[in-house]
N, C-alpha and C positions, 0 to 999 in steps of 0.2 A: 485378504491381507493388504493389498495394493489400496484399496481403499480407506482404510484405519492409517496407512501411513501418509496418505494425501490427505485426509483431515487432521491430520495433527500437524504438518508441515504447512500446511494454509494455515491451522488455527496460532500456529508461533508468527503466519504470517501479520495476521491480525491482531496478534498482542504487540509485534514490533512495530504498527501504525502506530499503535495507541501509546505505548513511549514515545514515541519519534514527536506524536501532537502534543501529549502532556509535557515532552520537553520545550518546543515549541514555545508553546503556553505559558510556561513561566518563561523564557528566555525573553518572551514580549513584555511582560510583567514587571521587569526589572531597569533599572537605569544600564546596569551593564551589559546588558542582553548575554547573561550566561542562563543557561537553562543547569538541571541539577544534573545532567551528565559532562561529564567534564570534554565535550567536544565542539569544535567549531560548526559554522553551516555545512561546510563540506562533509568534513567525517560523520558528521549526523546521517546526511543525505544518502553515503557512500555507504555506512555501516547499518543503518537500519532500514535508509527508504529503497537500497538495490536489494536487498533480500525479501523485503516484504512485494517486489513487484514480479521478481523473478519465481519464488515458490508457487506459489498460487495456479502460474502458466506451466511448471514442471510439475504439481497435482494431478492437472486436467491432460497431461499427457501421457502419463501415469497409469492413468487409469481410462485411459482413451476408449478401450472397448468395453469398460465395467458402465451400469448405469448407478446414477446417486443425486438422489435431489439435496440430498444434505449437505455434500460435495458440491454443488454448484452454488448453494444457496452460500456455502462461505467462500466462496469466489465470488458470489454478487457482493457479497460485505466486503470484502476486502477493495473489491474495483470501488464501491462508494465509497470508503473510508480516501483511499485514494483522490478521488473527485472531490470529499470536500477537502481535503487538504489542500486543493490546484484552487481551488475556489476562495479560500481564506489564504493565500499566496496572491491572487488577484488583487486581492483588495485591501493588502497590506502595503507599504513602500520598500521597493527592494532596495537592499543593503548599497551602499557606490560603491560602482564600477560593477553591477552586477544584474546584468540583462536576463527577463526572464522570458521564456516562450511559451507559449499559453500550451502549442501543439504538444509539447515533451509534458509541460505538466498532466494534460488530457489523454493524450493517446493510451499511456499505460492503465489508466482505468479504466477506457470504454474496451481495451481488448479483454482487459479482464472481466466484465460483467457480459462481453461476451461469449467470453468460454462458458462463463458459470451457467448463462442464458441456454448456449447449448450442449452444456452438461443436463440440465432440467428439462430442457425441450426432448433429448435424447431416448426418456426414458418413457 
């Protein structure tokens, strides 16, 4: 049971990257940089990208003494999905007055694809 409910909470984690980039995406697209949800960078960040960093680590905790490659592998997804978003944040120009740090963008996804890493190694 513990593990049906860590894949679906990782797998919401993973649909909330994938808004967060498609909002993104067009918000870059556009002259007014609105994306189709009606949020700024912040609440963007704060509403979709702190729940999709955070599920994925309370998954693998979750299910700490269960084994699942299926469950890790959508922790490896999610930790890339993560990574390329820090990666395409690199190499765009941040907004003024607004400092980015590589570490905070990075860290959340390499801990995440190492849990998922040894969620799979586990088993």
């Amino acid at each position: 049971m513990a593990i049906k409910v860590a894949m679906i909470i990782t797998g919401i984690s993973i649909a909330l990257l994938a808004l967060y980039g498609a909002d993104v995406a067009v918000s870059m697209s556009n002259a007014d940089h609105d994306g189709f949800l009606p949020l700024n960078d912040m609440q963007r960040g704060m509403g979709l990208g702190g729940p999709a960093i955070i599920l994925p680590i309370i998954a693998f905790f979750i299910t700490l003494r269960e084994k699942s490659k299926g469950l890790g592998g959508l922790i490896i997804i999610s930790g890339i999905l993560i990574l390329i978003g820090g990666l395409a944040m690199i190499f765009t120009p941040a907004p003024e007055g607004v400092e980015r740090n590589p570490l905070m963008l990075f860290a959340p996804a390499i801990i995440q694809i190492a849990l998922g890493a040894i969620k799979i190694v586990k088993n």
